[in-house]
KOLMILO-853649 format. One record per residue: residue in one letter; z, y, x of N, C-alpha, C in turn. Coordinates in steps of 0.02 Angstrom, whole numbers, padded with zeros to 5 digits, always signed. Layout:
BEGIN
AZYXZYXZYX/...
***
This chain:
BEGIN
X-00302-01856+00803-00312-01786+00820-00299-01776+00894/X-00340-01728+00916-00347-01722+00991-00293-01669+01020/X-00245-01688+01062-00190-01630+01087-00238-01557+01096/X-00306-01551+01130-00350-01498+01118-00349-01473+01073/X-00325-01488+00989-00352-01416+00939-00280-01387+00947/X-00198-01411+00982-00157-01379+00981-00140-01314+01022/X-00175-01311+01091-00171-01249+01124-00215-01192+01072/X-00280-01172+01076-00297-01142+01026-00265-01125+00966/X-00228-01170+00909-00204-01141+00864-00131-01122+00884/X-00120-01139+00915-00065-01098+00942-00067-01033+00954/X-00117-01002+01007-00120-00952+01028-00152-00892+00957/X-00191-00938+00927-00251-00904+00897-00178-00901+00810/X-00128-00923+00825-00071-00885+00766-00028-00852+00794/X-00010-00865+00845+00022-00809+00880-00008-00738+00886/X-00069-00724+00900-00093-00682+00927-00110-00646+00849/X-00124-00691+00792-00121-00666+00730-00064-00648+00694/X-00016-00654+00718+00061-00620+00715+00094-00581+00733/X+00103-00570+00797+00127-00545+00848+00100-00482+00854/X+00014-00463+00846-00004-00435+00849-00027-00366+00805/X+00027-00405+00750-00010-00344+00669+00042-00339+00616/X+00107-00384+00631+00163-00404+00592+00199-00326+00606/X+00208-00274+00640+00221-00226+00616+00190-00176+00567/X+00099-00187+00581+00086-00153+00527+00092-00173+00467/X+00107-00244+00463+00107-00258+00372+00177-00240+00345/X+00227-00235+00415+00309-00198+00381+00307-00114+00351/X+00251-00102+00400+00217-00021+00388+00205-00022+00309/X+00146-00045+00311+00101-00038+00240+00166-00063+00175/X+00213-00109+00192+00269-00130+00132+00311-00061+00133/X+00334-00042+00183+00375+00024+00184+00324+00081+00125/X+00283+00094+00167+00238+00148+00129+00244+00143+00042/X+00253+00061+00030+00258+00054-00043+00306+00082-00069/X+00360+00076-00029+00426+00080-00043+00453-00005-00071/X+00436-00048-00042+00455-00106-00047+00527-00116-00025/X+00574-00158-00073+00650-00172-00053+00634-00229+00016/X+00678-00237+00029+00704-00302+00094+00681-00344+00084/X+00676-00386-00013+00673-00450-00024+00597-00443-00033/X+00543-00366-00054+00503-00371-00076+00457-00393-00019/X+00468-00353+00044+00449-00365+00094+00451-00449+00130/X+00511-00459+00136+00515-00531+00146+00475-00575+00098/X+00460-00576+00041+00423-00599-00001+00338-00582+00009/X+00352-00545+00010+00264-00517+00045+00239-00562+00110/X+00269-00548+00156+00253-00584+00217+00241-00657+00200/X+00309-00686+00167+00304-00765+00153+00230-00794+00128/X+00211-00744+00086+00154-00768+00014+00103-00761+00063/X+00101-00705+00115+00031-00696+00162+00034-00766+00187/X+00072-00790+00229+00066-00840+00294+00056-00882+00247/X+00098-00909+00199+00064-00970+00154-00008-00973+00123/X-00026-00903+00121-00087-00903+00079-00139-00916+00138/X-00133-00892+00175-00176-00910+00246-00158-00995+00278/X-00117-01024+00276-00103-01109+00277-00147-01131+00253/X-00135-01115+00176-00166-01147+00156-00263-01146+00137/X-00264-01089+00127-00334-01069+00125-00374-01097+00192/X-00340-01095+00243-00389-01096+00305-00384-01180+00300/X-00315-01228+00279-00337-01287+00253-00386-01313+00235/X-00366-01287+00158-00423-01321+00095-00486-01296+00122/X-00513-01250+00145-00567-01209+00169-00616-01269+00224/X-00573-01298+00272-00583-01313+00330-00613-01388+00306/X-00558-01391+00261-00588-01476+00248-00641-01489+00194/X-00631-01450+00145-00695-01422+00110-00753-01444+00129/X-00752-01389+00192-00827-01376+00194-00846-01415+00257/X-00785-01415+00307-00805-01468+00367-00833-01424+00437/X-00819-01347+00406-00824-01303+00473-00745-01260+00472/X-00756-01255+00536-00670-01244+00580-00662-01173+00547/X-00619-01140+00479-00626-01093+00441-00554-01080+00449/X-00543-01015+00493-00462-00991+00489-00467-00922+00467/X-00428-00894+00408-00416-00845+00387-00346-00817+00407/X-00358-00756+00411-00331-00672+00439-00283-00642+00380/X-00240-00590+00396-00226-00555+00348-00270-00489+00349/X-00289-00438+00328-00347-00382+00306-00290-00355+00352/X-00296-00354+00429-00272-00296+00475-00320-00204+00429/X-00353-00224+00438-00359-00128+00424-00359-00126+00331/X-00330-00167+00310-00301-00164+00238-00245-00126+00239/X-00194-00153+00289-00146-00144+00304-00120-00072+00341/X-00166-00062+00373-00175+00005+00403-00205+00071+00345/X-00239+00029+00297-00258+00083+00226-00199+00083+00178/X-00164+00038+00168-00102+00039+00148-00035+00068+00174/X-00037+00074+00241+00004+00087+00271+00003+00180+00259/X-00057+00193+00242-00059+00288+00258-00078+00300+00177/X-00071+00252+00133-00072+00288+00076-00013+00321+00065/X+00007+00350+00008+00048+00397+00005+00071+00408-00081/X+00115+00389-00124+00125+00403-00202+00118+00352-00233/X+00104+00297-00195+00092+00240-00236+00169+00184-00240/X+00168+00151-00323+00217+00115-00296+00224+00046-00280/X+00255-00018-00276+00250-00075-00244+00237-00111-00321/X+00241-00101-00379+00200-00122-00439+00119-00102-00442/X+00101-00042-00419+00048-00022-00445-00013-00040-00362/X+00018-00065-00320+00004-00090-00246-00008-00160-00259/X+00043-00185-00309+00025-00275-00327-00034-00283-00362/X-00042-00238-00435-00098-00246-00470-00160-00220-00430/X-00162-00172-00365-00231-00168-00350-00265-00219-00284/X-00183-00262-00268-00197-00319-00208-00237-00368-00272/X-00210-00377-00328-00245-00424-00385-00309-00409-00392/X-00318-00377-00422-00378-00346-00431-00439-00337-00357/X-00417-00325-00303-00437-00355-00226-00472-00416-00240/X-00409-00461-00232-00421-00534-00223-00483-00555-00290/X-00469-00541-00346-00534-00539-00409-00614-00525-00389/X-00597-00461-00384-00663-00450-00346-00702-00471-00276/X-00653-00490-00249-00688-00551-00193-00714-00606-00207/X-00664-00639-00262-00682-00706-00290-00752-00715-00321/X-00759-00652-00367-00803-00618-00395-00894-00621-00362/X-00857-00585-00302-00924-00581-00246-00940-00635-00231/X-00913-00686-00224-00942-00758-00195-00968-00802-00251/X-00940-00752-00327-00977-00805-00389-01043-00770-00414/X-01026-00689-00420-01088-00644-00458-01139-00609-00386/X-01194-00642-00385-01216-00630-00317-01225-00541-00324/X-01270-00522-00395-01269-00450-00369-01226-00401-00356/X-01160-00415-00370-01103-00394-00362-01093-00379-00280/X-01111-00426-00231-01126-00437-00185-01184-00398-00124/X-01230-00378-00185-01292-00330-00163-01272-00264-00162/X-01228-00248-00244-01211-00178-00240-01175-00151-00184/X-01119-00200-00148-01082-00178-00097-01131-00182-00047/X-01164-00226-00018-01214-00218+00048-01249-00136+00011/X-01262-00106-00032-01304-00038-00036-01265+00010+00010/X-01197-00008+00036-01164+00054+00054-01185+00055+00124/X-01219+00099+00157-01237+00107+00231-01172+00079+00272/X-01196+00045+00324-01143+00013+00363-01112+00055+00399/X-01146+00147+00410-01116+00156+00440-01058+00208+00406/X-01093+00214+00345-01002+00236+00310-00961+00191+00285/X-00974+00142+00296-00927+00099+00280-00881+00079+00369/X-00917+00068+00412-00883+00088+00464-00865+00153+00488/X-00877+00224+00446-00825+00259+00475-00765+00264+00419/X-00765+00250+00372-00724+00248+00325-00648+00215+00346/X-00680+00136+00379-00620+00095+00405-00598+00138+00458/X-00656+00166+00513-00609+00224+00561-00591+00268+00536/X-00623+00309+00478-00553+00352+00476-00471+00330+00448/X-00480+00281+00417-00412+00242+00415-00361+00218+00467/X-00405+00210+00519-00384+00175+00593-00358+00214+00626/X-00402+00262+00635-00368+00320+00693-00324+00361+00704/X-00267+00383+00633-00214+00411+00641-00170+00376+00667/X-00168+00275+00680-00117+00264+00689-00125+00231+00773/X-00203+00237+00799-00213+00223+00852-00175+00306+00913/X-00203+00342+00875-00139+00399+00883-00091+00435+00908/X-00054+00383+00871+00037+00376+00872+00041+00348+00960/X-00018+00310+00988+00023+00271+01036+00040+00337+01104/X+00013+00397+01080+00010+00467+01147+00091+00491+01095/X+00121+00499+01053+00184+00509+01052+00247+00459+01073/X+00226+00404+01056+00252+00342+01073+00272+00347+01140/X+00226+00365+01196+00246+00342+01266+00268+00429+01284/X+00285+00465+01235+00304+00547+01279+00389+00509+01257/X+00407+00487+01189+00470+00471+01162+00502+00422+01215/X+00446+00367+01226+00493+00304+01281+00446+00299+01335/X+00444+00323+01365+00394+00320+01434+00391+00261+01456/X+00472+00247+01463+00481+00156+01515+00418+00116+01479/X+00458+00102+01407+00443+00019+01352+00350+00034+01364/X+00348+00117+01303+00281+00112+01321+00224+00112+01363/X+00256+00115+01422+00220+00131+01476+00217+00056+01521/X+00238+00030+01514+00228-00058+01537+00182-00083+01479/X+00195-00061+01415+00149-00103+01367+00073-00084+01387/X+00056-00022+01395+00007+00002+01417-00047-00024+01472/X+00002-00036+01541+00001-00060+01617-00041-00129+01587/X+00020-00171+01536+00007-00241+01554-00050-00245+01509/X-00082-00204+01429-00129-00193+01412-00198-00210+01435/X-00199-00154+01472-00260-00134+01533-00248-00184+01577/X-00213-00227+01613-00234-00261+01642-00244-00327+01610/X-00212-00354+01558-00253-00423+01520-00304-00441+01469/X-00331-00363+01469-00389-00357+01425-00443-00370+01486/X-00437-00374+01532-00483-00387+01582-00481-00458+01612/X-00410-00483+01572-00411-00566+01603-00441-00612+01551/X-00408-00602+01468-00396-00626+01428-00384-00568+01375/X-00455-00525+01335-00452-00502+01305-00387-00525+01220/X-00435-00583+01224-00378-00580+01147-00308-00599+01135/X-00274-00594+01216-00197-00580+01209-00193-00557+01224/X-00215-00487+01239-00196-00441+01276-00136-00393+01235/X-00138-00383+01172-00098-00336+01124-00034-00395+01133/X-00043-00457+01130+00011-00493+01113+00040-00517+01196/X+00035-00504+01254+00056-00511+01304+00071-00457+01303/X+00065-00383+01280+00088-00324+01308+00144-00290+01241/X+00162-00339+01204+00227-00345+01170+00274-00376+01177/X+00252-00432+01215+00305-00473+01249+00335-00439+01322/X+00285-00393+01346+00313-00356+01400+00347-00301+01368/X+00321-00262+01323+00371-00202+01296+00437-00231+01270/X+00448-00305+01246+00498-00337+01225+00555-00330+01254/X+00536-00354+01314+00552-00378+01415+00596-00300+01418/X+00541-00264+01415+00561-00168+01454+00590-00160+01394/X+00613-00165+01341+00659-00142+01295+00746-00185+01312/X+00730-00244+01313+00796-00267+01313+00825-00255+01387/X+00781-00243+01439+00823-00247+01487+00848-00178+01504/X+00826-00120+01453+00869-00063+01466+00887-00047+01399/X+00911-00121+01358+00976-00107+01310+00917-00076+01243/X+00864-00070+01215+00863-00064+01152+00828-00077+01113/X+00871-00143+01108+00857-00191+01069+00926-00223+01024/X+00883-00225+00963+00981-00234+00925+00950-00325+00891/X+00984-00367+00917+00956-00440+00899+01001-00446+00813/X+00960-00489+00784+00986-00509+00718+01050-00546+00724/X+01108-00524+00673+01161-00567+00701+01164-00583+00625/X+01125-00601+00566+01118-00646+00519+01095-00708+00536/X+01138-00769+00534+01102-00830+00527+01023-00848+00499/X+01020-00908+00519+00939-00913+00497+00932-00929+00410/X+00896-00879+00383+00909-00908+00309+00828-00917+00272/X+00819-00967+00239+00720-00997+00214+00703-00920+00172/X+00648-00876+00172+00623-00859+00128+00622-00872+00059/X+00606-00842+00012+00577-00860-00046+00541-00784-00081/X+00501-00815-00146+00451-00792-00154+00467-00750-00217/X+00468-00672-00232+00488-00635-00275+00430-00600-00315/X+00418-00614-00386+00367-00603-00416+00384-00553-00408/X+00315-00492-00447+00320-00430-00439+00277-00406-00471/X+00302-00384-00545+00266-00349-00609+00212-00305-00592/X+00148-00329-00598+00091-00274-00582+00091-00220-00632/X+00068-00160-00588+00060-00111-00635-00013-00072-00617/X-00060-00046-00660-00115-00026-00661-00143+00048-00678/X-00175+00077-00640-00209+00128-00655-00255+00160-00635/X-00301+00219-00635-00349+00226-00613-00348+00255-00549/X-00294+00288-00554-00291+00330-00478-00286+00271-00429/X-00248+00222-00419-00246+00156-00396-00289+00123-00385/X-00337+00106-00438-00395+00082-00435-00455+00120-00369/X-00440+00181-00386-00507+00208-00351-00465+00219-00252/X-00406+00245-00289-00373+00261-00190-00367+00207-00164/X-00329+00134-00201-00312+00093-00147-00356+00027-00155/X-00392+00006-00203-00416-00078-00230-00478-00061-00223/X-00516+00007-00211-00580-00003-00212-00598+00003-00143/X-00558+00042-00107-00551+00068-00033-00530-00003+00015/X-00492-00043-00020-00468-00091+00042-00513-00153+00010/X-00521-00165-00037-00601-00214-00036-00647-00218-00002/X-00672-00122+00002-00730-00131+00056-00741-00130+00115/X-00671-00137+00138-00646-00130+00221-00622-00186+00222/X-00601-00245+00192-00599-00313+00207-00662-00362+00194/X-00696-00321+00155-00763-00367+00153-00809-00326+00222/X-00827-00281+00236-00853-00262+00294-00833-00269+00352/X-00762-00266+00364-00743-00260+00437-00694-00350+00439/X-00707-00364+00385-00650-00437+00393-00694-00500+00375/X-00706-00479+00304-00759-00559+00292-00826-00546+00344/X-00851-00508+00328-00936-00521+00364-00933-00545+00443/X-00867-00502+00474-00860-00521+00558-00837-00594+00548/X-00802-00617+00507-00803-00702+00498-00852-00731+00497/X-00875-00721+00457-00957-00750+00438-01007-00751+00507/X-01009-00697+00557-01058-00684+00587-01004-00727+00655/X-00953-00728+00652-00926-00780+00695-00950-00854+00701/X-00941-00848+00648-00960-00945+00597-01033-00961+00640/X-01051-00928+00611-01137-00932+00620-01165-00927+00688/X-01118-00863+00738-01123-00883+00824-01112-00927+00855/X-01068-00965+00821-01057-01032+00843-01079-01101+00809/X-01139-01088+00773-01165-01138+00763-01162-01162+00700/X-01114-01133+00649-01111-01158+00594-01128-01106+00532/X-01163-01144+00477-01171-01114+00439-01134-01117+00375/X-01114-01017+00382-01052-01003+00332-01075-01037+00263/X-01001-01061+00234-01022-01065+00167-01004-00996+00132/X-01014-00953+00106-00994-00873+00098-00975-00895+00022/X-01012-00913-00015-00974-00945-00097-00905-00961-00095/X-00895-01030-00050-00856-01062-00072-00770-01025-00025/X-00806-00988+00031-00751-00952+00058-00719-00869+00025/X-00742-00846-00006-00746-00793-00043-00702-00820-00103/X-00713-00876-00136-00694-00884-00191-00620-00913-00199/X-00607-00942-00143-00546-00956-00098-00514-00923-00085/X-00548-00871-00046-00494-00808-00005-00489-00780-00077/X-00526-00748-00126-00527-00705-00163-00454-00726-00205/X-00470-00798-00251-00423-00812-00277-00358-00836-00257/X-00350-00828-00187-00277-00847-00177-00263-00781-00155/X-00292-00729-00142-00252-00668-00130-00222-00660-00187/X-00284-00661-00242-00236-00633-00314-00179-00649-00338/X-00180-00725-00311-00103-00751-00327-00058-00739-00281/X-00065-00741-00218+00002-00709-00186-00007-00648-00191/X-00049-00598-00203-00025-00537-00210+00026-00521-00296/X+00022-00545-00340+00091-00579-00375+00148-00572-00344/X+00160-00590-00283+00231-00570-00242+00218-00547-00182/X+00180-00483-00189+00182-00437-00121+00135-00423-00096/X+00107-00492-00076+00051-00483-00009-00010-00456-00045/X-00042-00438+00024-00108-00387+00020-00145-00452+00019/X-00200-00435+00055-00270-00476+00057-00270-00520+00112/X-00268-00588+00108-00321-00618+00167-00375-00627+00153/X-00418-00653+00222-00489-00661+00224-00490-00703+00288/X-00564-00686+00311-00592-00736+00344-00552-00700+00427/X-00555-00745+00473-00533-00712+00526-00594-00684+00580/X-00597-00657+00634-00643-00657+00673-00637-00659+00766/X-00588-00619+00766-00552-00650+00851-00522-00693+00838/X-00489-00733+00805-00443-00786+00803-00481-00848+00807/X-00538-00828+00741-00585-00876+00740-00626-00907+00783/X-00625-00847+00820-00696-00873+00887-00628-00912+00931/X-00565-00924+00939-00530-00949+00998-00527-01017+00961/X-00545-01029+00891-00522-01100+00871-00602-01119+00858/X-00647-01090+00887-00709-01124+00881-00725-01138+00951/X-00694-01125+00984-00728-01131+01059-00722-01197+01075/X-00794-01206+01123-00782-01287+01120-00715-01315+01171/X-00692-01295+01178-00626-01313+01216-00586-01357+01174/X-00588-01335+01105-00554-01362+01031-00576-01399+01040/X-00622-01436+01050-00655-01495+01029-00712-01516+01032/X-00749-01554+01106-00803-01550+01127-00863-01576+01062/X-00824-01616+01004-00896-01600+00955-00884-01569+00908/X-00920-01512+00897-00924-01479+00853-00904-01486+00764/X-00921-01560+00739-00924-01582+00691-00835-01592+00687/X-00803-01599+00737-00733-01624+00723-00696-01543+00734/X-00725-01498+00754-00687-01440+00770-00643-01409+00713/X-00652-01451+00633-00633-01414+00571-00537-01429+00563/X-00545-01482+00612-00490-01526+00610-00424-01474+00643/X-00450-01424+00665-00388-01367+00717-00373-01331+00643/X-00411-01333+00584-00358-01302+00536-00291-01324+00535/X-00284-01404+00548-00229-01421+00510-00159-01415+00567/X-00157-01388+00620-00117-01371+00663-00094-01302+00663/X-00159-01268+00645-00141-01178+00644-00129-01178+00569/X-00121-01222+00528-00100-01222+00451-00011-01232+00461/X-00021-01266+00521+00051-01284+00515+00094-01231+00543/X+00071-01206+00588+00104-01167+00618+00116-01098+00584/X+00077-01093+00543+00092-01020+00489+00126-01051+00439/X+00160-01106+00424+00191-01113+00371+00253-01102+00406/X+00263-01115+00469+00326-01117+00517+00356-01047+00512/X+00281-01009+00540+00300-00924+00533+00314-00906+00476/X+00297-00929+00402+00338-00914+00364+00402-00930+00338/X+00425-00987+00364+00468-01000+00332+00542-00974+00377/X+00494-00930+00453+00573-00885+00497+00546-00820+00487/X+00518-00793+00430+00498-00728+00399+00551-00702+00407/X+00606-00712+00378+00675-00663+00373+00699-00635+00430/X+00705-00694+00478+00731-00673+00530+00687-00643+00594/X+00604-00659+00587+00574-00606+00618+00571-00544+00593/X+00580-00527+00541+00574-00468+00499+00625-00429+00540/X+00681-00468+00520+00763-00433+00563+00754-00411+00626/X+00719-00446+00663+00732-00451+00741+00664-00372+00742/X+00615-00382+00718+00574-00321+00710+00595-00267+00700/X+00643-00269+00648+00672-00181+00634+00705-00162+00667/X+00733-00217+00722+00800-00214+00783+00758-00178+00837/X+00688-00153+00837+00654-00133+00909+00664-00071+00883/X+00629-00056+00971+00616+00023+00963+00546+00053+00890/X+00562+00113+00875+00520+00138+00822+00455+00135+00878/X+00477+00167+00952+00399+00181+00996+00374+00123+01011/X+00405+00065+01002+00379+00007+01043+00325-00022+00991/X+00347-00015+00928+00313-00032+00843+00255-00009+00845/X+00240+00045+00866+00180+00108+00852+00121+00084+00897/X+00164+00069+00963+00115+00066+01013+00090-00009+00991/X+00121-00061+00977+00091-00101+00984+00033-00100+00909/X+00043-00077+00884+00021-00045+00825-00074-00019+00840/X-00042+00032+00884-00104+00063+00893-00142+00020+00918/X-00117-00020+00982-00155-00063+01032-00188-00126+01010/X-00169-00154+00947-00226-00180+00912-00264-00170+00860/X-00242-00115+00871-00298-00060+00828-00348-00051+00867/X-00358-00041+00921-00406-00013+00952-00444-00042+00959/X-00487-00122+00966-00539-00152+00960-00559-00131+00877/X-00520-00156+00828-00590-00122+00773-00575-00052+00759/X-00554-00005+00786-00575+00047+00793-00645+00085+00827/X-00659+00038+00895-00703+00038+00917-00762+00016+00902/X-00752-00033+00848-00839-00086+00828-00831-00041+00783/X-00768-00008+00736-00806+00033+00681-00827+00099+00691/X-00807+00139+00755-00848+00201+00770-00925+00162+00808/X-00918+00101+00842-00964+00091+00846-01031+00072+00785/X-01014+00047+00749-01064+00043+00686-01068+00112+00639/X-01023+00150+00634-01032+00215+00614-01081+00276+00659/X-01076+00264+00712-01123+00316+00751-01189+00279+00778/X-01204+00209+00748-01257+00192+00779-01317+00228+00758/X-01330+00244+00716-01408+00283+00696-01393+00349+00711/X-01425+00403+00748-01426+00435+00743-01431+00476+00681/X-01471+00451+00630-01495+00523+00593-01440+00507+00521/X-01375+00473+00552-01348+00444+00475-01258+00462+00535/X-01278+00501+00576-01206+00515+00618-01173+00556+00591/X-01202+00627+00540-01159+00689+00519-01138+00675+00463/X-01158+00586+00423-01114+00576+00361-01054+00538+00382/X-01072+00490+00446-01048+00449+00470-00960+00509+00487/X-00970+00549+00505-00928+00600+00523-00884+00637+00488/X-00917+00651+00430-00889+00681+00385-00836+00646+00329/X-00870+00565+00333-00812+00511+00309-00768+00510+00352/X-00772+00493+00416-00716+00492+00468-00664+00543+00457/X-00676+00624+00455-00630+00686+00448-00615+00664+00373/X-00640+00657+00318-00600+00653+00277-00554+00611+00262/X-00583+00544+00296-00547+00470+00299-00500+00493+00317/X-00452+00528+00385-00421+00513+00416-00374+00571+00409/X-00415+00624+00350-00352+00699+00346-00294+00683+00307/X-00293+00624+00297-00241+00590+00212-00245+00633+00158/X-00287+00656+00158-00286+00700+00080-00297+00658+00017/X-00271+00699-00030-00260+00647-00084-00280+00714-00151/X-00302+00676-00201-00344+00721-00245-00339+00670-00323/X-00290+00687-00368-00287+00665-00420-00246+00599-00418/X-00224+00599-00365-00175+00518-00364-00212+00483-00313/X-00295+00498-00312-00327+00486-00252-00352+00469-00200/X-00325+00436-00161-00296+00439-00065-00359+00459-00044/X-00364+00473+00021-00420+00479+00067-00475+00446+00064/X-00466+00372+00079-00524+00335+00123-00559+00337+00064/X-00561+00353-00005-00611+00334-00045-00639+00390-00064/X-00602+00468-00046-00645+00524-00041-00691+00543+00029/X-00659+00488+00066-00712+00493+00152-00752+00469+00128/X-00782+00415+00070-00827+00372+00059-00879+00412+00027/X-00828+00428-00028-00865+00471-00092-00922+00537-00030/X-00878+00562+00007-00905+00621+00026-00966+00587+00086/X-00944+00561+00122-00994+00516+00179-01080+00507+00115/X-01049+00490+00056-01124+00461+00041-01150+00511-00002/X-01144+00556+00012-01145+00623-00041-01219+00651+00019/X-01161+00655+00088-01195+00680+00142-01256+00656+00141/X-01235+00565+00149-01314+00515+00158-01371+00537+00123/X-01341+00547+00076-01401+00528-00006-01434+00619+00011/X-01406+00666+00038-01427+00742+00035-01491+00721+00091/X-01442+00687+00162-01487+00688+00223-01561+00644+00197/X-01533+00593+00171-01609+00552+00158-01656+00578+00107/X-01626+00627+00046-01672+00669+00007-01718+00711+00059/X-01678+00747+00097-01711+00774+00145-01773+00760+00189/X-01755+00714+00211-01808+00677+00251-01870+00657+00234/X-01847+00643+00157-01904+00615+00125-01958+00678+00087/X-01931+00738+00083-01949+00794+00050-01994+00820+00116/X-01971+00821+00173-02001+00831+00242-02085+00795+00262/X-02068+00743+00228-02143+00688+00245-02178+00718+00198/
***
């Protein structure tokens, strides 16, 4: 193995950590998840991603690293009534129906029927309450947030895809050196993995398992796929679906939400830098496999050292990698003109958190977005 696939997976798990590991403490809180449930959650993610982007990689023989569902996490994070049983059975039921998609092709068709662009405003209206937070964030701590910001804007112009994770290491910097920061003074102690009795129902079904399926298969698997394929390789979509699908279901058993396919991470472990031939590039799984088993197994004590920051420093960094797919998803939501006032109307509902029968939002932004569609395109067609 070439010292080359180790810079890349290095960066390309860091930057998949560093950069979103508060929102998945978010989305466990929201459950109302205990200490251990949480710690258990995290563990089952990073392992489930080891290993998947493993077996995946060698499989198939293309360089395949999987993500955790960042805007899963962010739909989880703003649900609201749900509890950390009835959050397990609809991460199950997730992971099923992915598996699902990569075995029952029309299963597969029915979801492509949903216009891309309510399905990208749907994920924005999920996105944007917490992109947000980062204009209260910097009125509360001006200093922390206001260097995270600085160093933001300026390494998105050097080195876009560390830019969220260089400008946490600087809010890190501006937190401890004016004292607030409270370091873990628990020893280092291994994770472990806490089952967690699913519980089922319909309100569940429709607010949270149908809503974060189609925002990890739109905004998570397909940007994998269309990664894969920019660089030369052709996705296997079966055999990765069926993978991601069925190992979510099982670690979501103890906690965790969804992984999937990655897509900024992915493109840094495909670049030919990894590995001037292409055919050997599959081989950087087994370094960024390793290195997420590492991150899980000091889960506890990053967890600790996380809750030890500032609440503003959390948010901002929060928002700030939010804001690239915030942007591709208002961007794919407003691309057609004559499909913008449904595109819109999912967004306001997506993002008012309203909740209607147990409910949540993003799946009445959906419901209502294609209500709009289906009126506008009757229309149009009544017009000719």
């Amino acid at each position: 193995m070439r010292a080359s696939l180790f810079p890349p997976a290095i960066l390309a798990a860091l930057i998949g950590y560093g950069s979103t590991i508060a929102l998945v403490l978010a989305a466990a809180q929201a459950l109302g998840a205990t200490p251990e449930q949480t710690q258990s959650w995290v563990f089952a993610l990073c392992l489930g991603k080891a290993a998947g982007s493993v077996i995946l990689s060698v499989w198939t023989r293309i360089p395949t690293v999987l993500a955790w569902s960042t805007p899963g996490a962010a739909l989880i994070a703003a649900t609201e009534g749900i509890t950390m049983a009835e959050g397990v059975g609809a991460f199950i039921l997730v992971g099923l129906l992915i598996a699902l998609t990569g075995i029952v092709r029309p299963l597969g068709r029915l979801i492509a029927m949903i216009p891309d662009s309510i399905a990208g405003a749907m994920l924005a209206g999920v996105l944007l309450p917490f992109c947000l937070q980062v204009t209260g964030a910097l009125s509360a701590a001006p200093l922390v947030v206001g260097v995270m910001l600085v160093v933001y804007l300026i390494m998105r112009l050097i080195n876009a895809a560390s830019a969220v994770l260089v400008a946490l290491v600087a809010g890190l910097l501006a937190a401890a050196l004016s004292g607030q920061i409270t370091l873990p003074t628990q020893g280092f102690a291994l994770p472990h993995l806490v089952f967690i009795t699913p519980s089922f129902n319909l309100g569940t079904v429709f607010g949270l398992a149908l809503p974060l399926y189609i925002v990890t298969m739109a905004a998570q698997n397909l940007p994998g796929f269309a990664v894969q394929r920019a660089a030369g390789y052709e996705p296997q979509v079966g055999r990765s679906l069926l993978v991601t699908g069925a190992g979510s279901a099982i670690t979501g058993l103890f906690g965790a939400h969804t992984h999937n396919m990655a897509a900024i991470t992915a493109a840094i472990c495909m670049d030919p830098a990894t590995h001037p031939d292409p055919a050997q590039r599959w081989k950087v799984a087994l370094p960024y496999g390793a290195l997420w088993l590492i991150l899980a197994l000091s889960g506890p004590w990053l967890i600790t050292l996380l809750q030890g920051l500032p609440p503003q420093l959390l948010a901002a960094v929060v928002a700030l990698g939010l804001l690239a797919p915030l942007a591709g998803a208002l961007g794919t939501a407003m691309a057609k003109a004559d499909e913008r006032l449904a595109a819109t109307v999912t967004i306001v509902v997506a993002a008012s958190g309203v909740s209607f029968f147990g409910v949540g939002a993003a799946f009445w932004g959906l419901i209502a977005g294609l209500i709009v569609h289906a009126s506008d395109v009757t229309t149009r067609k009544t017009r000719k």
